[in-house]
Each structure stands twice: as structure tokens, then as C-alpha cells.
C-alpha positions in Angstrom: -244.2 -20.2 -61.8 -243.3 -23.3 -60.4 -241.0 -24.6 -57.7 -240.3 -27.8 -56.1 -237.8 -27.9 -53.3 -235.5 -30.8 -51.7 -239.3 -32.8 -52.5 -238.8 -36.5 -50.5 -242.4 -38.8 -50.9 -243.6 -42.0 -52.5 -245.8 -44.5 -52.2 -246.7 -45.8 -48.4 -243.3 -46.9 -47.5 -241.4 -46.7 -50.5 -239.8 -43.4 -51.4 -239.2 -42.1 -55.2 -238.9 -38.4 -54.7 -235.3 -38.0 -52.7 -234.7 -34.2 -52.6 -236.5 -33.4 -56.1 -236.1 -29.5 -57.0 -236.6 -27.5 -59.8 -238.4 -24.3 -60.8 -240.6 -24.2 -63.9 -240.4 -20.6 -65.8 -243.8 -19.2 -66.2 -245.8 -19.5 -70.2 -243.0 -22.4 -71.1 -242.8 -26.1 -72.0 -240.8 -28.1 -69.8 -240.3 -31.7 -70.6 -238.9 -34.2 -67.9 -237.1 -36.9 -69.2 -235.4 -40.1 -67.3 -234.7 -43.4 -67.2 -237.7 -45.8 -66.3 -237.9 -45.9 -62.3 -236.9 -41.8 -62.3 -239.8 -40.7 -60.6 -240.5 -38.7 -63.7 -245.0 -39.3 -63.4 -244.4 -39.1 -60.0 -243.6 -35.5 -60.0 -246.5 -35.4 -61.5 -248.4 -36.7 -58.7 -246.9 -34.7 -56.2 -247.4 -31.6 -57.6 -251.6 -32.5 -58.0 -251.8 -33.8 -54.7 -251.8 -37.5 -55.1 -248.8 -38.5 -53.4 -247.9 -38.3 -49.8 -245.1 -35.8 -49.2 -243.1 -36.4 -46.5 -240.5 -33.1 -47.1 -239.6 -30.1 -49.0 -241.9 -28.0 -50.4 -244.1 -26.9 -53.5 -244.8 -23.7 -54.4 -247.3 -22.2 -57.3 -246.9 -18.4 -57.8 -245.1 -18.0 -54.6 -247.7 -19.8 -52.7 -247.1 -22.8 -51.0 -249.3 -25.6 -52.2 -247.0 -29.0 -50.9 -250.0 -30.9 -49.3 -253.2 -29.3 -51.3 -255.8 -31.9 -52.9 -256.5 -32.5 -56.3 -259.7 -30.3 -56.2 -257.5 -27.6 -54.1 -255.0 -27.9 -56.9 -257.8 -27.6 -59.7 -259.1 -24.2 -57.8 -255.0 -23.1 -58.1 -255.4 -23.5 -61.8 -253.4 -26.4 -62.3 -255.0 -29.6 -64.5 -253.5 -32.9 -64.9 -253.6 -35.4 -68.3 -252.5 -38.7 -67.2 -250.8 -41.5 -69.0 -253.3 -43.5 -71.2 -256.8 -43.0 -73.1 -258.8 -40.9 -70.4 -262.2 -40.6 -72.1 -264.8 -41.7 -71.7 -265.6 -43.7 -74.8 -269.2 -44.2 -75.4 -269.6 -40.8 -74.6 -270.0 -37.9 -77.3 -267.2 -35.4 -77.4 -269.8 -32.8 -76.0 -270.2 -35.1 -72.9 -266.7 -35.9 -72.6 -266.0 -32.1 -72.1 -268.6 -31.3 -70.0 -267.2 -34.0 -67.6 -264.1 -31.5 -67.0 -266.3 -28.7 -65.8 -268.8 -30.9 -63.7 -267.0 -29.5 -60.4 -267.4 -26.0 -61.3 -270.0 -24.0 -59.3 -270.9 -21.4 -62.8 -271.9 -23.7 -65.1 -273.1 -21.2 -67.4 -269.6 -20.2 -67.6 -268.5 -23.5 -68.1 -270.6 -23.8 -71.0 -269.0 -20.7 -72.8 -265.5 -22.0 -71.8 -266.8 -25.3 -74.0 -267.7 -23.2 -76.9 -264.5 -21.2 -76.4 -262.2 -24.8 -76.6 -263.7 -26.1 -79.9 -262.9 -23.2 -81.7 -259.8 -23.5 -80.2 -260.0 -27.7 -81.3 -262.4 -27.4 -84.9 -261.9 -31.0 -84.8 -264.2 -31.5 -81.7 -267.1 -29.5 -83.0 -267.6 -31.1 -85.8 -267.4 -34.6 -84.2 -269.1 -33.0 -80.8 -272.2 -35.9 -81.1 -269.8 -38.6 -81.9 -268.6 -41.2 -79.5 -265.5 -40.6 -78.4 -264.6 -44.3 -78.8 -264.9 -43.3 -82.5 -262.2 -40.7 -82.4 -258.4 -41.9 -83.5 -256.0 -42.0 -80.9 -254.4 -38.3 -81.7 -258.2 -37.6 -81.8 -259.1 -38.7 -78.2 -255.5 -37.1 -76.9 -256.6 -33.4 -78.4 -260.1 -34.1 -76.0 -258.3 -34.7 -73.1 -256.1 -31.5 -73.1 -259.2 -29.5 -74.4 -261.2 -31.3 -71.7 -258.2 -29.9 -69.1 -258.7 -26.7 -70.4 -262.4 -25.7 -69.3 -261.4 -24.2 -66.4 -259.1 -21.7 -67.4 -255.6 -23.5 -66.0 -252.5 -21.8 -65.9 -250.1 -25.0 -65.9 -251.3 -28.0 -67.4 -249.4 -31.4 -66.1 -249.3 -33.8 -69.2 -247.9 -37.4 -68.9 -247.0 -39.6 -71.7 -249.3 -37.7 -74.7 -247.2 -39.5 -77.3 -248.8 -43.2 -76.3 -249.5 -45.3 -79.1 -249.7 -42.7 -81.3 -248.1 -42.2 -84.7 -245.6 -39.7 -85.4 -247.7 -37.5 -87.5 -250.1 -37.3 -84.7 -247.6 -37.4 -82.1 -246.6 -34.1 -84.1 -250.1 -32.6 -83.7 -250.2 -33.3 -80.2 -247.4 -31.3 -80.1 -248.4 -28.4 -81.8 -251.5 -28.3 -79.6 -248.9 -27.9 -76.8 -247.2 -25.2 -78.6 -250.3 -22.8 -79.4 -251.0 -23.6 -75.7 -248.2 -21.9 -74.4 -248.3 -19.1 -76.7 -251.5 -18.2 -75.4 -249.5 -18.2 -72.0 -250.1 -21.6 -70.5 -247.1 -23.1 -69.2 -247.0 -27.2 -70.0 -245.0 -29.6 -67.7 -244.8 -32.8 -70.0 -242.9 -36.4 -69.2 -242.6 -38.1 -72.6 -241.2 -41.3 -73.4 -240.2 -39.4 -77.2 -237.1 -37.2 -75.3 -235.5 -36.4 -78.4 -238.8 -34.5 -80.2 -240.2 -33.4 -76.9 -237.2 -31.6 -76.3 -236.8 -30.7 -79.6 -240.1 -29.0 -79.3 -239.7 -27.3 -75.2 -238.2 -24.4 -73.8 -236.5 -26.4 -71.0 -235.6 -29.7 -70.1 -235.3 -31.5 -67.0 -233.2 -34.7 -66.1 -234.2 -37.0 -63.6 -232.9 -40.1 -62.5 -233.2 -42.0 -58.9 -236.0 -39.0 -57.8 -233.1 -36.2 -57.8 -232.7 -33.3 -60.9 -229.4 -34.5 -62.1 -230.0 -31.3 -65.2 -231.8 -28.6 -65.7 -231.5 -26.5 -68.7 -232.5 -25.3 -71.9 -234.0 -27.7 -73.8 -231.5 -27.3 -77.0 -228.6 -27.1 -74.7 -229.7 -30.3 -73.0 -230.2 -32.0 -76.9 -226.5 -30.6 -77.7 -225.0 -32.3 -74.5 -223.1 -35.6 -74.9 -224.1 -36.9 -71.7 -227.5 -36.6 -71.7 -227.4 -38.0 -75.6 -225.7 -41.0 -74.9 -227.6 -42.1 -71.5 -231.3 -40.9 -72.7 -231.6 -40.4 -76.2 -229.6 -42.7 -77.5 -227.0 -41.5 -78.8 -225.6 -38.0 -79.4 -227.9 -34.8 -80.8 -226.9 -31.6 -82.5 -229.1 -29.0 -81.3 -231.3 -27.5 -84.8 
């Protein structure tokens, strides 16, 4: 679904990305995992059109999509939940969402697409008049992916969603991800958890100085030595 190929870019005159490729399998989670300095959000920002690309290409579907904009991306179906609390707190839930469909031209639709996203998120209609602020931490993280969902995305880019959470609700966050792709959404996730991301994904990819050093099954990557003993401390049988 997804394809990045021999991707070089960074930041003004600093480059992260040094020949980054991989290809994403469609209605899959993926997580990315790395040292700190990999490039792993950066990937991230490349792919939604916040980075400047100097070479290589992306392409979505086929289509190449290497220097589209954010909003471009958004029209592509592609949605982006960054590192960190990204609501907007003393807003109500109800508000909160309708902020991720204020660019869309059929609001009418958007407003059934709300409806559609708390069935899918029962916690969020019941607490739709509450201020988001109010919401616990796995709380606010459900909001943002149900927020990312409003207009109907067919890869969702999610960084970090474990962040200050605890594990219980790191668990739920997970799940969410899980019902997510089942439904046929593929989910592209960096999270600083490797060993239950991956226990959780379809795939996992490696990164370390901007280059794919692995890409594989997610188990297969859990059962490997190597990657045990330089990113998830220690060695992990596969379950």
C-alpha cells in the first residue's frame, strides 16, 4: 500500500533520512522501532508532507505522492497522530472531533462520520459534553485516533501512542489499533514499547542511522537475537 524508496531528507541542512525504503502491506500494522536519533518520527513526517525530500520517492497505491502537502496527503486518505496530548483540552469531545473534519467541504457527511466514530468509541459519546481536559490519558489517546478517523483514512500514521500511559491503557490503545485494522485500515506506528508493539503488529521495521537495517514479520523480528539484544533489551521468544 505503501512504498518508500532510497528516501534521503531532513531538516534544512541536516539530513536523517539516508536511502530509507520499505513497503507497507496493505490492512496491516507495522511498527518501526530504533534507537533514539533513527529517524523513526521522521518517517513519519516525510510520508505527510512535513519534511523536505531531497531524493527517492513515495508512493501510496502506486501513486507517487513524495512532495504532496499535508492537506494533499489528508485528500489521499492518509491521517497523522503525533507524539504527545493533541486535543484540545477545554474543549468537549464533540468539539474536539469536529476539529478533524473542519477541512472537509460535506459537512453533513462529516457529521454522520462523527456519529459513525463514537459507536465505534462508546466511551466518547457518553463523555461527548465533557472537556477533554477531563478525559484520562488512554482517554484523550482514543479521541485523537477517533478524531483521525472522520475522514474515512486508509493508513493512519501514529507516533508514540503509548506516552505516559499505563500499561493497561497502553493495552487498550492497542486494541483500538487492532479493530482498526480488521476493519481494513492499515496502521504505521513508532513506539517507544518495541517489545508489546511488536508483539501486537503484523510487521516490524528496524531502523537505525535513517536506513531499514530489517524488515520482517513482526514475531520473526521478536524471535531474532539481534534485534533482542540491541532494541528490546534482551532476547524474546516469539508467543
Amino acid at each position: 500500500m505503501l512504498e518508500m524508496k532510497s528516501l534521503v531528507g531532513g531538516y534544512g541542512r541536516v539530513t536523517i533520512l539516508n536511502g530509507t525504503s520499505f513497503a507497507v502491506p496493505r490492512a496491516s500494522i507495522t511498527t518501526v522501532i530504533g534507537p533514539n536519533g533513527a529517524g523513526k518520527s521522521t518517517v513519519f513526517k516525510a510520508i505527510f508532507g512535513l519534511l523536505s525530500i531531497e531524493s527517492g520517492q513515495i508512493l501510496l497505491d502506486g501513486q507517487d505522492v513524495t512532495r504532496a502537502s499535508p492537506a494533499q496527503m489528508i485528500a489521499h486518505g492518509v491521517t497523522y497522530v503525533p507524539q504527545g496530548r493533541n486535543v484540545v483540552p477545554q474543549l468537549s469531545v464533540l468539539h474536539n472531533l469536529e476539529l478533524g473534519g473542519i477541512t472537509a467541504r460535506d459537512q453533513r457527511r462529516v457529521r454522520a462520520r462523527i456519529e459513525q466514530v463514537m459507536d465505534q468509541f462508546p466511551m466518547l459519546r457518553q463523555r461527548k459534553d465533557q472537556k477533554a481536559i477531563e478525559l484520562s490519558g488512554g482517554q484523550q489517546k482514543q479521541l485523537e485516533i477517533a478524531r483521525a478517523l472522520l475522514l474515512d483514512p486508509k493508513l493512519i500514521l501514529i507516533d508514540e501512542p503509548s506516552i505516559g500511559l499505563s500499561p493497561n491503557l497502553v493495552q487498550e490503545v492497542f486494541q483500538t489499533l487492532i479493530r482498526l485494522r480488521d476493519q481494513g485500515v492499515t496502521v504505521l506506528m513508532v513506539e517507544q514499547n518495541a517489545k508489546a508493539a511488536l508483539a501486537m503488529s503484523d510487521y516490524g521495521l528496524v531502523l537505525e542511522l535513517g536506513q531499514t537495517r530489517m524488515f520482517d514479520r513482526a514475531a520473526t523480528l521478536l524471535a531474532d537475537p539481534r534485534v533482542g539484544q540491541l532494541f528490546l533489551g534482551g532476547h524474546v521468544e516469539a508467543a
